[in-house]
C-alpha positions, 0 to 999 in steps of 0.5 A, a space after each residue: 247509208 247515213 246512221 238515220 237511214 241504217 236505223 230505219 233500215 234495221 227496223 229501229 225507229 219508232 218514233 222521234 220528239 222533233 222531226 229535225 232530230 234525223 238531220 241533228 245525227 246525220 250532220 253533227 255529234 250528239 251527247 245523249 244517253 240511254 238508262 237502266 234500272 237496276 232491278 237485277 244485277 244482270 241486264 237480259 237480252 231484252 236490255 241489248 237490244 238498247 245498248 247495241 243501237 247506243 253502240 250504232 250512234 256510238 260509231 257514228 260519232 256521237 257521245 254516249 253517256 250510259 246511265 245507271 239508274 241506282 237511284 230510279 231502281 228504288 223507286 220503280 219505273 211503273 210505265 206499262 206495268 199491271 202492279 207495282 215493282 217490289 221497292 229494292 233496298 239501297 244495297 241491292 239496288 246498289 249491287 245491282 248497278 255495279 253488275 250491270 256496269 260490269 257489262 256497259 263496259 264491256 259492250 260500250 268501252 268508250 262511254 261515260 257511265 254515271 249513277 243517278 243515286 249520286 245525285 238524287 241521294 243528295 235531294 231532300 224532300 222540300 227541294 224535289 217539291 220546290 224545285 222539280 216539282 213545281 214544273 209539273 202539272 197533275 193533269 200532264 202527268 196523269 194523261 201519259 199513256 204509262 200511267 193513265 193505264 194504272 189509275 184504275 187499279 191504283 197507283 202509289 205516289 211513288 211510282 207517279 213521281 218516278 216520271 218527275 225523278 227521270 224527267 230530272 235525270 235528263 235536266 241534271 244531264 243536259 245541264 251538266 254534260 251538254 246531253 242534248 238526246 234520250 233514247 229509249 224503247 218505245 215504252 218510255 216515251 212518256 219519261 222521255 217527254 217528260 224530261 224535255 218539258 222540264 228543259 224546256 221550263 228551266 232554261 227556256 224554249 231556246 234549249 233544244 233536246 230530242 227524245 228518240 224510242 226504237 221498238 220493243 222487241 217481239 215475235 212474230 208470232 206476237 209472243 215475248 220475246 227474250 224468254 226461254 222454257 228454263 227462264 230469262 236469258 240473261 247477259 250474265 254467263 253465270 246466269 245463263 251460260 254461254 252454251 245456252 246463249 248461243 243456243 237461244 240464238 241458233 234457235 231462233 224461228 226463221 220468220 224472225 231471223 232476219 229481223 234479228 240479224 238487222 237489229 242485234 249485229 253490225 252486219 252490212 245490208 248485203 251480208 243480211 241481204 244474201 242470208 236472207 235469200 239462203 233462209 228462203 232458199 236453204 231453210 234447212 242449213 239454218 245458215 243465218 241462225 248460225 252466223 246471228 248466234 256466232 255474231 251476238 255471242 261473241 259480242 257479248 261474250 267474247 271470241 273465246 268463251 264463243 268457241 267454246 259454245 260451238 265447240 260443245 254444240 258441235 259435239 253433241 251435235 255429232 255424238 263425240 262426247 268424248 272430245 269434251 270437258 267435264 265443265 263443258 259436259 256440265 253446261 251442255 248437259 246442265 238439265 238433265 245430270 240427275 243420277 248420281 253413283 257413289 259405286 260402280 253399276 251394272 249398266 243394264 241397272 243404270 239405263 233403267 235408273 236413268 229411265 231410258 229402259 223400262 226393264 233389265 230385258 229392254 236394258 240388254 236388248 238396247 246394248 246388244 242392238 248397239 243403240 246405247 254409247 257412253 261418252 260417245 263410244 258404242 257399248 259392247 256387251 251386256 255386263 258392262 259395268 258402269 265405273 268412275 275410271 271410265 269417265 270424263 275427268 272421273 266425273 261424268 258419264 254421258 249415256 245416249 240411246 239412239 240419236 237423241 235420248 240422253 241422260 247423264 250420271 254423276 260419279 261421286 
């Protein structure tokens, strides 16, 4: 299978600017390159996607240059957004790009990175309009299907020149590294154009550049996808840890499973092919989740931080608390460390305080059915007195009652 194909094969082309372009990846290496605005300092999952399909082209011989959109991100991308973005400062845009570089690195060692404030910064207001601005037609601009759907509720000026300042990017490329290809997802098709236009106005119909968008990344069900009930999922380990970003993808519905491991791993159509029987046959084992999961987050994490994430999953998956550390009962409990004791407790006081009992008669009833264990260990006797000594590292106690209800309480 030729890249094209294993593109098309993992759902990942949407659409193409020339037809000839799926000959250009098959036969000879491109430079192209793949943007992001730096609108926080960490990209989300929804963001990997497009780096993984850089990645692809990446090992099929072509030339990646990953650019950070420092400058861009102070103006605000308004492609398929109902308002307009709150305008960052130079620093925060600045200390965002370098997070997201951070991780560029990570996931595409070998790619060149770049920074669009470097040479937008030194543009001045009579050569943007004498220069750039001059190639573009007002009409063209307001007929992009990213902008025509802002014109009724308002559109700043701002944000209507964001197409001209990327469309730049993309001539200040080809005419510096030899760029000859943007990608993107499907929502940026209207930049993409924009810029080959351009090209083509500055050096003439000769100079050959491709634009190539993959789809944005859904549900099944049509929902959004990337989203989770505590929040966005980002990259960033001290955003969203490691735990739940295995979580996420162990998670994942069996309708969209198979669709994820063609676009989010480097897995071979057979490997995909024999998970995807076990999905229809043994939905249960949920085997595919489990080998996406390992699969993207030690892609993104690494293969250390991955056995962590299982080994906190698997524990309490099996109810041994006990095998874990303080920072991982942390992570793996993040959400539901709540009570606090600055003194050792009567447990039958604790669960009521933990509301895993209504009462001290429902307190004693659930210890002495054997239906509550601390840190993995079955508690015996109804004066069992909750102390610091008895927890992990001194510092966190977990409490289930029967096989799922947990709570955990902090000792001071």
């Amino acid at each position: 299978m030729n890249i094209f194909e294993d593109l098309q094969w993992r759902g990942l082309v949407y659409a193409m600017t020339d037809p000839a372009l799926e000959a250009q990846l098959n036969s000879k290496p491109m430079t192209f390159y793949l943007g992001a605005d730096p609108t926080a300092d960490s990209l989300h999952v929804g963001h990997l996607l497009a780096y993984l399909v850089a990645k692809r082209l990446l090992i099929a011989g072509h030339k990646p240059i990953l650019v950070i959109g420092g400058g861009t991100g102070l103006i605000g991308d308004p492609s398929f957004k109902s308002q307009e973005r709150q305008l960052l400062t130079i620093e925060t845009s600045l200390e965002n790009a370098e997070g997201i570089k951070r991780q560029v690195v990570h996931l595409l060692p070998n790619a060149l990175i770049v920074n669009n404030y470097d040479w937008l910064s030194s543009l001045n207001a009579i050569e943007f309009l004498r220069d750039i601005g001059k190639h573009f037609n007002v009409s063209y601009m307001m007929s992009k299907d990213s902008v025509k759907s802002r014109i009724e509720n308002g559109i700043s000026f701002t944000e209507f020149s964001y197409q001209i300042i990327q469309a730049w990017d993309f001539e200040y490329l080809f005419q510096k590294y030899g760029c000859d290809l943007q990608i993107g997802g499907q929502d940026q098709w209207g930049n993409i154009t924009s810029g080959l236009e351009l090209i083509r106005k500055v050096h003439g119909f000769e100079a050959k550049a491709y634009g190539f968008t993959f789809p944005l990344v859904t549900k099944a069900d049509g929902t959004k996808f990337g989203k989770t009930e505590s929040g966005t999922i980002w990259l960033d380990k001290d955003k969203t840890s490691v735990y739940e970003f295995y979580q996420f993808w162990i998670n994942t519905a069996d309708d969209d499973v198979v669709m994820r491991l063609k676009q989010f791993t480097f897995l071979d159509k057979s490997v995909i092919d024999e998970l995807e029987i076990q999905v229809k046959t043994n939905p249960h084992l949920r085997l595919a989740q489990r080998v996406l999961a390992k699969e993207v987050t030690s892609l993104v994490h690494g293969e250390v931080l991955l056995q962590e994430a299982k080994q906190i999953s698997e524990a309490l998956f099996s109810g041994e608390i006990g095998s874990l550390t303080a920072s991982q009962i942390k992570i793996g409990f993040a959400d539901l460390i709540g009570q606090v004791l600055d003194q050792d407790c009567p447990l039958v006081d604790v669960l009521i305080q933990c509301d895993l009992a209504k009462s001290k008669r429902e307190s004693r009833e659930l210890i002495q059915s054997g239906s509550i264990t601390i840190n993995g260990k079955k508690v015996e006797g109804i004066d069992f007195l909750l102390t610091k000594d008895q927890a992990i590292e001194s510092k966190y106690s977990v409490i289930r009652k029967g096989k799922k209800k947990y709570s955990v309480v902090e000792h001071k």
